[in-house]
BAGULUM-786637 format. One record per residue: residue in one letter; x, y, z of N, C-alpha, C in turn. Coordinates in steps of 0.1 Angstrom, whole numbers, plus 5000, padded with zeros to 4 digits. Layout:
REM BAGULUM-786637
AXYZXYZXYZ
...
REM end
This chain:
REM BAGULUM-786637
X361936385075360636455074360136435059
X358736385057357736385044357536525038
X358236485028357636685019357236615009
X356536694998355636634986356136714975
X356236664964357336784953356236824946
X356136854932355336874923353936794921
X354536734917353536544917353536534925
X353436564939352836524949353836354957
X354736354949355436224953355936244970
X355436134978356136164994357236064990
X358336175000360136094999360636165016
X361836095012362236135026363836135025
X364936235031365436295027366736215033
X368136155026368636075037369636175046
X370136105057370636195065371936205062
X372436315063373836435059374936245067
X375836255057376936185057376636025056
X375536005050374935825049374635825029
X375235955022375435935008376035815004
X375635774994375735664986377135684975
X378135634977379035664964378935664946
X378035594951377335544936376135624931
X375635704940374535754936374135834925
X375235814913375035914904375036074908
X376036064917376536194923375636314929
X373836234933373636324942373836354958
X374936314962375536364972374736304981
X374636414996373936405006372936425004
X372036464997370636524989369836414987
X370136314986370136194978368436164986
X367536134979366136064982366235934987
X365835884998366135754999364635664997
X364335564992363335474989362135445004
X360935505000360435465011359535365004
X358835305013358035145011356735145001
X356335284995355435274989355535374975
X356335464976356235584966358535574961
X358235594948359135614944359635744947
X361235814946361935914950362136004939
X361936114936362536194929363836244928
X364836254914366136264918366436454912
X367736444915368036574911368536574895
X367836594890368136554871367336644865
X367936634857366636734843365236634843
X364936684838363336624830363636544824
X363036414822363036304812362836374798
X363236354789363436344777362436294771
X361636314759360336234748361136074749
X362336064746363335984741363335874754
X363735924764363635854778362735804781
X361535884779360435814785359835724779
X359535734763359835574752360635494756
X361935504759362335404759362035304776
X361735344785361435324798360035264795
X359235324787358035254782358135094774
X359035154767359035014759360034914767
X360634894776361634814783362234754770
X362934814762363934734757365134744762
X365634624762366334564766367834524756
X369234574754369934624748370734544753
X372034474740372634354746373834434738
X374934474742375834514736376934394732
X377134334719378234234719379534274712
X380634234712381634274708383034224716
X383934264709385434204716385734264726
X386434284736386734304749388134434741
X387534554750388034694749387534784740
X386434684731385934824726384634944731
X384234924744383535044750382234984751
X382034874759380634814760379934864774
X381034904784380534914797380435054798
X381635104785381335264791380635314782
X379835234772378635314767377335284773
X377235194786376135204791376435304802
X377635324809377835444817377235604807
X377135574796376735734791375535744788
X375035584787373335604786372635664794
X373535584806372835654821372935754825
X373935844821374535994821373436124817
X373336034798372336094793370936124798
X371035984804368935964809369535984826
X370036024832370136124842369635984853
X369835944851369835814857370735724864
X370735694882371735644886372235454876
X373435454879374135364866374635214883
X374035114880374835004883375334884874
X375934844880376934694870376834584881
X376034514870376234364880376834244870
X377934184877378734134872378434024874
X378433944858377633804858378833724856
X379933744856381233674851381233554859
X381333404857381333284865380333294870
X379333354872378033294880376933184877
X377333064886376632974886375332884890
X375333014905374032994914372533074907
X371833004904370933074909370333184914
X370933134929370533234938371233354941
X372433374930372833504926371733594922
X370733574915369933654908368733674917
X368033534919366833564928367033584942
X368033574954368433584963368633434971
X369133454978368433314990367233395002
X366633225002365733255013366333255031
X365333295035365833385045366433265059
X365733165060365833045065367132995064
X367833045056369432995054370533105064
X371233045069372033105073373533235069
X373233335065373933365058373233425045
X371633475046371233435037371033625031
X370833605021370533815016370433794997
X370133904999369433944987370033904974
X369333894958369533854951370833984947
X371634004933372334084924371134204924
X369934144915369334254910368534314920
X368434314929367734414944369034474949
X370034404951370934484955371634574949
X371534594939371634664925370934804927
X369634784929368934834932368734944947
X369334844955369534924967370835004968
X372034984960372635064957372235184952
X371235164940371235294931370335394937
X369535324951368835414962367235424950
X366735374940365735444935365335274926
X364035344919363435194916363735194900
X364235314895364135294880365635344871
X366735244879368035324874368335234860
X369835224859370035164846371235094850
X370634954850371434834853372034784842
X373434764847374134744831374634544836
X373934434828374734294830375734274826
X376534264832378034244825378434124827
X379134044812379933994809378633834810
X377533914800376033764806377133624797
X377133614790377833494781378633434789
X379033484803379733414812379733314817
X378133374819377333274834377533104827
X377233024836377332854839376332814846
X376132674847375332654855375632484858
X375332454869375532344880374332304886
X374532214898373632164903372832234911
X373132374911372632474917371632584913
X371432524900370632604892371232674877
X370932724872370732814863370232964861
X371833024865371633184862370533254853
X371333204839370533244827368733204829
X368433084833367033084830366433174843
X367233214853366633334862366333464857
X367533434845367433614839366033604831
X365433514829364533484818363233594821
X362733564832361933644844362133854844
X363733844849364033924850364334074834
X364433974827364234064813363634064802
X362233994809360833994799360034074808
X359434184798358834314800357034244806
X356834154805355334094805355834014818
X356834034824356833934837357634014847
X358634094845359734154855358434284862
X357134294864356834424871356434294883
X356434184889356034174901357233994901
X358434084899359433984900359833914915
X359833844924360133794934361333784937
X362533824946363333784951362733724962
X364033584963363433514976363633564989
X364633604992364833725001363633795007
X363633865004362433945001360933905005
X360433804994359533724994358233844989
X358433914985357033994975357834024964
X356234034956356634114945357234244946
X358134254933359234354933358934424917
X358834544916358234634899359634654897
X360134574885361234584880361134674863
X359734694861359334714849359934884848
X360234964855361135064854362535134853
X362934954849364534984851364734924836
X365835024834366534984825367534894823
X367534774813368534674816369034694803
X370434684801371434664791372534564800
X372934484789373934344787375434384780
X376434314783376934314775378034134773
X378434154762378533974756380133974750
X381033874752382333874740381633834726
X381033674730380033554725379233554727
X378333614715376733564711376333444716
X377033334710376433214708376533114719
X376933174730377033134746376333184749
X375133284749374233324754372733214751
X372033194755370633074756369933154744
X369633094737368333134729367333244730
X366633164741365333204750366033324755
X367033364760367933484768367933604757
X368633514744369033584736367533724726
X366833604730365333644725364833744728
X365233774737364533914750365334054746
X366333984741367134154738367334194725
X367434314723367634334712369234364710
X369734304700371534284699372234414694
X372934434694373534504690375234544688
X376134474678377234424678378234544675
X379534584684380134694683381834624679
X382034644662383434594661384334674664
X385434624660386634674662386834854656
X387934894665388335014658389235024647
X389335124640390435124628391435164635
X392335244632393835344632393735414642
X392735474630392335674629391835634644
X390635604645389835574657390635544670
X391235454667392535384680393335554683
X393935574676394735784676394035854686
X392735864679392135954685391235984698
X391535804701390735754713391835804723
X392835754722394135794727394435934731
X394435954723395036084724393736234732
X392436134729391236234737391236214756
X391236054753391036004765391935904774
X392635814766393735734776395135814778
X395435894767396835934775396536074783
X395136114785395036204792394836184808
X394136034808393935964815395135924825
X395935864820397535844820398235914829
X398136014822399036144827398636154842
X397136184844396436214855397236104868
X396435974866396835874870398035874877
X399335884867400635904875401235994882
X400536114875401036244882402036314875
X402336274861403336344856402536494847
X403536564849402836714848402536704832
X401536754826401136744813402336794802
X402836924810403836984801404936894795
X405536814805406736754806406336594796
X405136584792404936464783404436484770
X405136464761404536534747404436394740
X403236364731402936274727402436294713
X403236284701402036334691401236224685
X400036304678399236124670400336074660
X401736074657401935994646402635904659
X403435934668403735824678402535764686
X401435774684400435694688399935604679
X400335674667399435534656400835454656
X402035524656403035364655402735264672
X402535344679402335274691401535144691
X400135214683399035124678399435004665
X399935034660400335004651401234824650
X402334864662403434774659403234764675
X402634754682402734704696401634654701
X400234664691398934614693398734534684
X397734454686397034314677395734304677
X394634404680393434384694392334504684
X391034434686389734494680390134644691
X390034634703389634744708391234844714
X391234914724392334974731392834924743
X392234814751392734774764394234764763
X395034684755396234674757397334824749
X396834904744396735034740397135094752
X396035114762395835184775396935164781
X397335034783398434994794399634994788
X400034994772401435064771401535214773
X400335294774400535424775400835474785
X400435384797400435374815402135334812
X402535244806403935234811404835324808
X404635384793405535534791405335674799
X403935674809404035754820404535734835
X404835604834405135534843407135574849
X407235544828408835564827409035714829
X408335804826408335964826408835974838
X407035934850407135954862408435934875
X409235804868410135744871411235864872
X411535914861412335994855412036144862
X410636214866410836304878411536324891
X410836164893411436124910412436114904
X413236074902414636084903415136224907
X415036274893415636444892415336504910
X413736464911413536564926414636474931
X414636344938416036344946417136364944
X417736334929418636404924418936564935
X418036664928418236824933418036824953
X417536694956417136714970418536674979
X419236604974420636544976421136644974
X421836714963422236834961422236964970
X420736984971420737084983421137014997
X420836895005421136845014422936885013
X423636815007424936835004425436965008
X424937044999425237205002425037255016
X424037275020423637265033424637235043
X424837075044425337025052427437095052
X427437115040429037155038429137315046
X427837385043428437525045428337515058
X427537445066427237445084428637365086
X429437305079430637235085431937325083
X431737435077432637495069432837645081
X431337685086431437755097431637745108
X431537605112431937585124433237535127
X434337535119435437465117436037565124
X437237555130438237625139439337685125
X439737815130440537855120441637785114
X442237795102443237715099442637545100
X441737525098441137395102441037335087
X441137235075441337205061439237205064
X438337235056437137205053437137055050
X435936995055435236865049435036865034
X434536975033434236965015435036975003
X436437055010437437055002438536985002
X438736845013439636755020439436645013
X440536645006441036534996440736335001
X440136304992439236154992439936074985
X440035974992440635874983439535844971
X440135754966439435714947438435604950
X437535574950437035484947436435454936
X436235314931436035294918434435194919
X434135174912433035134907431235244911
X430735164910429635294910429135334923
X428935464925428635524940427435444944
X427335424956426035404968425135474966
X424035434966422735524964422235574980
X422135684979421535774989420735714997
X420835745011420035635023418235735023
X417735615021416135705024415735725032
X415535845040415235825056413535795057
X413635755069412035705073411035805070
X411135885074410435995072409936045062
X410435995050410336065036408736105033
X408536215028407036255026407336255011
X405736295008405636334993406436444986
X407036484974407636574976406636674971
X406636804978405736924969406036994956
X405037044956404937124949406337204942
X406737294949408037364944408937274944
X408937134946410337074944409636984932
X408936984931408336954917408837044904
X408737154909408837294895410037264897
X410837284903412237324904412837224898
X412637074897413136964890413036984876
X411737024875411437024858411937114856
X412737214855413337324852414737274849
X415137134856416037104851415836944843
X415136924837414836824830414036914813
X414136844804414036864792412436784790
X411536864786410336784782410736674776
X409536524775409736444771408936394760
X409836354747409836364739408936234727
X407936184730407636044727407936014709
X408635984711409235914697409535774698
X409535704686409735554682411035494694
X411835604691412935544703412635534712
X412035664719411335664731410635534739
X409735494726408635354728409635264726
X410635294723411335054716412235124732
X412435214739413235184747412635144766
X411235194762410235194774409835004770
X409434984759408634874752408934744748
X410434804744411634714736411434694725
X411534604714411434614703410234574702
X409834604683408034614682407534464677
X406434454686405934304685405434254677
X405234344665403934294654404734394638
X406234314638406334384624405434294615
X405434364602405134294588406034184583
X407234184587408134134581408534004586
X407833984602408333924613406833804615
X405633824607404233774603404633704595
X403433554597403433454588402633514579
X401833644576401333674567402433764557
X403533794560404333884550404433844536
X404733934527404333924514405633804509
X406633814518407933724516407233554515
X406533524527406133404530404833344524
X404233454516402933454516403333434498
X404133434490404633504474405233364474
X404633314459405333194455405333064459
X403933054463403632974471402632874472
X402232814460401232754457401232644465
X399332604466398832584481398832644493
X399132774493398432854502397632974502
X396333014509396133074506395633174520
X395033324523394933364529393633434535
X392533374547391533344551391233494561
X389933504563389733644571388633514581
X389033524594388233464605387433554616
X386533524620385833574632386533524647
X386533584661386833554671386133614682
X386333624694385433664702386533814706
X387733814701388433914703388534004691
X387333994681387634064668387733944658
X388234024643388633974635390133914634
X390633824622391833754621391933704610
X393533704609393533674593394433554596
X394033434589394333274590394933254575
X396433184577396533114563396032944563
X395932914548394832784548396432764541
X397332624542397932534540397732414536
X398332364520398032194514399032164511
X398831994508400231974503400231814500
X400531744489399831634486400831504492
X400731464502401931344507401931224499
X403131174497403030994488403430914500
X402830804502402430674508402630574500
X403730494504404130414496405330434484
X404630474474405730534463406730694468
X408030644462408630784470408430874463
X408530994467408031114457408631274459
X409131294453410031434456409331514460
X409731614470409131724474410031824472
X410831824472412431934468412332014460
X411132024453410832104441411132264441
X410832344439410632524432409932524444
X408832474446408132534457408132464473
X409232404473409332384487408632294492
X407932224486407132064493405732104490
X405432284491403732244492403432264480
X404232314461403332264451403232154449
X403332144433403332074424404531964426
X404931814430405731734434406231694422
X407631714423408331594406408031444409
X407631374402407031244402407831154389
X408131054391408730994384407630974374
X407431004357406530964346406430874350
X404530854344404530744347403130734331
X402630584333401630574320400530674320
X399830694312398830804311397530694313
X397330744324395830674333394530794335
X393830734326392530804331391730844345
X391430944349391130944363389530924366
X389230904369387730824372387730864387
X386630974387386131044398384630914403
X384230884399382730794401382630674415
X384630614414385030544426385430604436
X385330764436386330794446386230804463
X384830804463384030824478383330674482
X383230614471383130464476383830374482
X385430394486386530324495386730424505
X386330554505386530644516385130644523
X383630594522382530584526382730494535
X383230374533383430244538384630234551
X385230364551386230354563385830394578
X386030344587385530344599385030544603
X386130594597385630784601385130824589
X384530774578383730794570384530884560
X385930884558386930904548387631074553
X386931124563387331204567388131274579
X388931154582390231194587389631124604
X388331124606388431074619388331234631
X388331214642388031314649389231404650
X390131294657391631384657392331414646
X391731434632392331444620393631374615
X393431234613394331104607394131144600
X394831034591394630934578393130934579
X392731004563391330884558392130744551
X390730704552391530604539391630624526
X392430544519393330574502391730564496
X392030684488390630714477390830664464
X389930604459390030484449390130564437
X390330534427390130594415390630684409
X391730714420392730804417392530984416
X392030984431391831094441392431084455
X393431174462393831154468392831164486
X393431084492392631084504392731234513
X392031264522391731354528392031384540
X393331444547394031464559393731584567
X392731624575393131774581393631784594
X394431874598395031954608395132054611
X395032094624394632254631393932264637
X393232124643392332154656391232224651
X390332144643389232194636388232144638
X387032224641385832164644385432104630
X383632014630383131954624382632084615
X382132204617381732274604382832294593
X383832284600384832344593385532224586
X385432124589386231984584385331934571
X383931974575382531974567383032044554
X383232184558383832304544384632264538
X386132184545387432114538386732014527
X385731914531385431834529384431854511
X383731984515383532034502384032064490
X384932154493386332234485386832094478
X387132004486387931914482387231794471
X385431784472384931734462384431784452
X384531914453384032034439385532054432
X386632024440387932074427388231914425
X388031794428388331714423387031674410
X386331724411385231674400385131814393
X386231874389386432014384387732014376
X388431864374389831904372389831964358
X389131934352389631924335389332074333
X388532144344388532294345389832404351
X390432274360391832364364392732374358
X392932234354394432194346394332254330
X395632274323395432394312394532284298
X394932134297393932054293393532014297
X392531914290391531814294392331704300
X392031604306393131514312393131384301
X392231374296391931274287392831304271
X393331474270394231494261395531544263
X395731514277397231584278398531514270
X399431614271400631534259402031554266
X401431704273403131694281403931614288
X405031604293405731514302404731564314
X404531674315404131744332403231714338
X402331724323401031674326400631524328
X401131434321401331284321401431264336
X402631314341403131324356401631354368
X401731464363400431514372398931394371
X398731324360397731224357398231104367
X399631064369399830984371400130964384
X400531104392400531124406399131084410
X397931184403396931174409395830994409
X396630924397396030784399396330704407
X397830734415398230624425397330634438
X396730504441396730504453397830524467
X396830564476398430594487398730704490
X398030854481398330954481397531014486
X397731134495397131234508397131354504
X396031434506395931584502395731584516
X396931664521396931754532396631884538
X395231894546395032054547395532074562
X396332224564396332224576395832404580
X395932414593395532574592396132584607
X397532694605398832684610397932774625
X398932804637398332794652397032644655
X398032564658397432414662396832424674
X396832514683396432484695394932614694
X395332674687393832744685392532664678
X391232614688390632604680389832634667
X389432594659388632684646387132574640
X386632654638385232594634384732734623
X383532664616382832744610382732754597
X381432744587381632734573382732834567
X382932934568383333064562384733064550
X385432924564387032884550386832834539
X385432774536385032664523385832854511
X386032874509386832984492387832954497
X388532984509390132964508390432844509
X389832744514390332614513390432564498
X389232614489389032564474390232674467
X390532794471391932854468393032764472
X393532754481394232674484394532534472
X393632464477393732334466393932324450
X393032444442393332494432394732514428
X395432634439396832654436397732554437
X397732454444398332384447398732264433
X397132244427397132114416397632224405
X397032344404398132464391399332464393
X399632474406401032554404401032674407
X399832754403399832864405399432944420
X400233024424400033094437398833194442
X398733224452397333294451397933424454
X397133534448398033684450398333694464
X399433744467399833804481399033924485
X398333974481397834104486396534074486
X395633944489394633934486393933794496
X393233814506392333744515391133744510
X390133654516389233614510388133534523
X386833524520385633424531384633424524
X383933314525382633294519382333134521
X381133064524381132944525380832914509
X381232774509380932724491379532604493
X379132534481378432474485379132364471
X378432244473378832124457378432174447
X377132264445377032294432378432424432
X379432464437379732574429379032714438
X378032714445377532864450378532954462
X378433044458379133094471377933194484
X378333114494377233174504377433284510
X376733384518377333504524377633434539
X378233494549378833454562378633544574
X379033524584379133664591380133704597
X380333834607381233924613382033964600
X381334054587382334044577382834184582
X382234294596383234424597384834384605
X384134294614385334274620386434174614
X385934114599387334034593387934124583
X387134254578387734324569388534434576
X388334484593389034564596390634514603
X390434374602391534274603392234254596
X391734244583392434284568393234404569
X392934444572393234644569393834644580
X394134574591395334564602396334514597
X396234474588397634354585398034384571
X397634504567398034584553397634464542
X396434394543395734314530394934394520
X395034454511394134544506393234524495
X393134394495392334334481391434254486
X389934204488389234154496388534044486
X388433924488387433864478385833824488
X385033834486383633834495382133784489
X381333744495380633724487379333814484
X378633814472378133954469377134004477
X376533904484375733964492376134044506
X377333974511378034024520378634204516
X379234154504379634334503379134384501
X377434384495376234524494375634504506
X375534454513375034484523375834494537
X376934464544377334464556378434524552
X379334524541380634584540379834724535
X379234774525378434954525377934994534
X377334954542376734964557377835004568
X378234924573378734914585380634904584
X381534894575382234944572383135074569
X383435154582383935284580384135314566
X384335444564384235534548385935524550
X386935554555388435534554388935444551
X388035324556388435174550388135104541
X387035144535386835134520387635164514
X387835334511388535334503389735284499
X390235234512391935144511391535084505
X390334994501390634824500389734814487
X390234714481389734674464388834564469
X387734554468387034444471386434364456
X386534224454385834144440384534084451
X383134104447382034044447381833934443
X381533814445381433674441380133624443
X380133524436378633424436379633274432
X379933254426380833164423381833104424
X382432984428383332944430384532974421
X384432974406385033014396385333124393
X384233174402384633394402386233404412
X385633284418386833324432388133294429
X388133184420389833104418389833224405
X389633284397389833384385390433474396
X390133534405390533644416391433614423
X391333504426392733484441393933414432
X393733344424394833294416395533374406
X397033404417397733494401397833464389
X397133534377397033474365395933444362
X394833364374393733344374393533204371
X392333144362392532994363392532954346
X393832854350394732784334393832824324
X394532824312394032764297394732744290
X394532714284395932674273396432764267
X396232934268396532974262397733074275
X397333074286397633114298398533004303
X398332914301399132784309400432744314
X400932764329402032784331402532674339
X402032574334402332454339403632324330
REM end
């Protein structure tokens, strides 16, 4: 039956037990869509806030690492704005006709994602959340993404066409939010339409108290273990977090906490069979004990032979129900709350996966160590902290590596004559080599650099920006020497130094960069400071501080450029107990004061840079040579 509400809107009422589960919980009440008038729902009043934003169709692209809360902060938008909530899930979608529908002519044929979406949420103006758009692909079947093009431009989506269908369709009422791992998988044109909005990682504090509000409450529910009997405090959830996670967000958080309810839950059922056995036993003895003929020895009290090894576990009969309620209490009455401590977790967990001590970043492996240095990276799972690796190989002449520092400093070299080094030839025999002196795609051999600079080797499965950055670092510290080394090279007098002139004149010789996990890709300007840290330490001698990471792209004059994702590389830092930050100055007044939590500042010493020379004074213990400092 047509009734008319306030506004006069005609709807029609659906019939008792044809509720929608989705319907944003109006039940059987639920308005169902007729062919010309939108439904009224059972909600508060739109909001000033709501109704701007429905006006303006913006369109909201949530990006970030997987577990930090993308889907369930569009579940609360729609909570807020009283508005039924769907999810269409763009993961692998290739067709097309996912989005617009197929036409009707096909066999098998029905409605696009976003109508059906729609016909879920029973109403014309809910809040469709895209999930996981950076997914989509496309084949000979079309192109997802350029369907969305239509569908999330506000000057085209009110008389949107599914083929299905075949009319116009007013899409201009719904709210669309996205959400992304990778930006830069998303189309341009796609990207253009929304407005971004990037959600990093959590801290500690944050991870504790997510925990402890909502997943282990969650947990508990889930398995059924009674709240009482699970005690968890925040200091065993931040070691939980701590030394069993590696991850921007909580996903894998959530599911160690499912497994220590899991072990709890374990540990009830038992006890109830335990006590159910017990009473079965009892039972069964005193009915045998009554019915026995006088002078008759009891079953219960009639001597058993020994058997040895461990008893038979109790037969389950078919029948077995759930246990209730009072055999629930009665168990816990004999069990001891449980107690979540460190032991508790290494014995549910096993031992912890992410000590400090057990890291290629520890201060053991990381101390004393000239030519390496320690990099803050971007990923689609958060931030990461990468060491940059050098080390200068001899080709031809043999050349010690056995040294103080283990192969990657400074190499004892047999003295040799004091040769001038002449930087002017040195890109002229490496220009001329088939991969243009730079190692080639799969990162060879360049060829031998004339003039007594050594040729250029990378490894680590490195893209071209980033072989580009190596490639920098490596022509700004060799036309920088007489700035690293504690003299001029044209006046050195020591044996050491003679040596070091004389290494660096032979042809044959290889500066090797590598950047350790080979099978992970890596690209991107951002390693150009630690790669020029790196190389610096390596031709000093000197190490780069252990407590101290670093990003910023460089350029040949010397400049240091700003980069991105600097929240999620500094709260990566601050995962891995780095507390000293080198950055570049534009980066830290503006993205690290901004958007960098207030707890995590204050842990961390951050140096501002513009300069390449700012950077080796900071990351180089001691800073960079002079003759008066010179520990070479």
């Amino acid at each position: 039956e047509a009734k008319a509400n306030s506004k006069g809107v005609g709807v029609r009422r659906a019939p008792a037990g044809t509720e929608n589960p989705s319907d944003g919980g109006m039940g059987g009440n639920a308005p169902t869509v007729t062919n010309v008038q939108p439904p009224p729902r059972a909600r508060a009043p739109p909001s000033s806030a709501s109704t701007q934003l429905s006006a303006a169709q913006t369109v909201l692209c949530f990006a970030g690492a997987p577990g930090v809360g993308k889907t369930s902060l569009g579940q609360s938008i729609a909570k807020a704005l009283g508005r039924p909530f769907a999810r269409v899930s763009l993961g692998g979608v290739r067709d097309e006709a996912d989005i617009r529908g197929h036409r009707r002519t096909y066999v098998g044929a029905m409605a696009g994602r976003i109508i059906e979406a729609m016909r879920r949420a029973r109403c014309n103006d809910p809040v469709i959340l895209l999930d996981e758009l950076d997914k989509t692909g496309k084949d000979i079947r079309g192109d997802p993404a350029a369907a969305l093009l239509e569908v999330l431009d506000p000057e085209q989506n009110h008389a949107f066409v599914d083929h299905y269908l075949n009319v116009p369709f007013d899409l201009s009422k719904v709210v669309f939010l996205a959400t992304a791992n990778d930006v830069s998988m998303i189309p341009p044109p796609l990207l253009d339409r929304m407005e971004l909005i990037r959600l990093a990682g959590y801290t500690l504090d944050e991870k504790v108290s997510i925990a402890s509000r909502h997943l282990l409450p969650r947990s508990i529910r889930m398995h059924g273990v009674p709240p009482s009997h699970f005690i968890m405090p925040p200091e065993s959830c931040a070691y939980l977090a701590e030394h069993y996670t590696r991850e921007a967000g909580v996903r894998t958080l959530g599911r160690h906490l499912a497994a220590l309810c899991r072990h709890a839950a374990v540990n009830v059922m038992a006890e109830v069979d335990r006590q159910n056995l017990l009473t079965s036993s009892a039972s069964s003895a005193t009915a045998a004990d009554s019915d026995a003929p006088p002078g008759a020895v009891s079953p219960s009290t009639a001597s058993k032979p020994v058997e040895f090894g461990p008893p038979p576990p109790p037969p389950v009969p078919a029948d077995r129900k759930e246990p209730s309620d009072d055999a629930l209490t009665h168990a816990l009455l004999h069990l001891e709350p449980i107690q979540v401590d460190e032991k508790f977790i290494q014995t549910v967990l096993g031992k912890p996966r992410f000590e400090t001590s057990d890291s290629l970043l520890s201060e053991t492996q990381r101390s004393a160590i000239p030519g390496a240095a320690a990099g803050l990276a971007w990923t689609s799972v958060g931030g990461d902290v990468l060491m940059v690796e050098c080390c200068i190989v001899g080709v031809g002449k043999s050349a010690d590596f056995s040294g103080p520092y283990g192969g990657f400093g400074k190499p004892v070299l047999p003295k040799g004559d004091v040769v001038n080094v002449q930087l002017s030839g040195a890109y002229s025999a490496s220009a001329s080599s088939p991969n243009g002196g730079n190692g080639g795609k799969g990162g060879g051999f360049a060829s031998g650099g004339g003039g007594g600079v050594p040729a250029l080797m990378l490894t680590g499965q490195l893209g071209d920006v980033i072989r580009e950055s190596c490639q920098i670092a490596y022509s700004w510290i060799f036309s920088h020497l007489d700035m690293l080394l504690p003299t001029p090279l044209h006046n050195a007098s020591s044996d050491e130094e003679r040596s070091i002139r004389s290494f660096l004149s032979n042809d044959g010789r290889r500066l090797h960069i590598h950047l350790p996990s080979g099978s992970v890709p890596k690209d991107g300007p951002s390693a150009g400071v630690t790669v020029t840290s790196a190389i610096a330490s390596l031709l000093t001698g000197r190490p780069c501080r252990t407590d101290t990471a670093m990003t910023g792209e460089i350029t040949l004059r010397g400049v240091v450029l700003p980069v991105g994702g600097i929240k999620e590389k500094v709260l990566a830092a601050h995962r891995y107990g780095i507390r000293r930050l080198i950055l570049p100055k534009r980066n830290y007044e503006v993205d690290f004061m901004e958007e960098v939590p207030a707890e995590v500042q204050e842990d961390l010493t951050v140096i501002a840079v513009t300069r390449v020379d700012e950077v080796l004074e900071a990351a180089l213990d001691g800073g960079i040579p002079t003759p008066e400092n010179a520990r070479m």
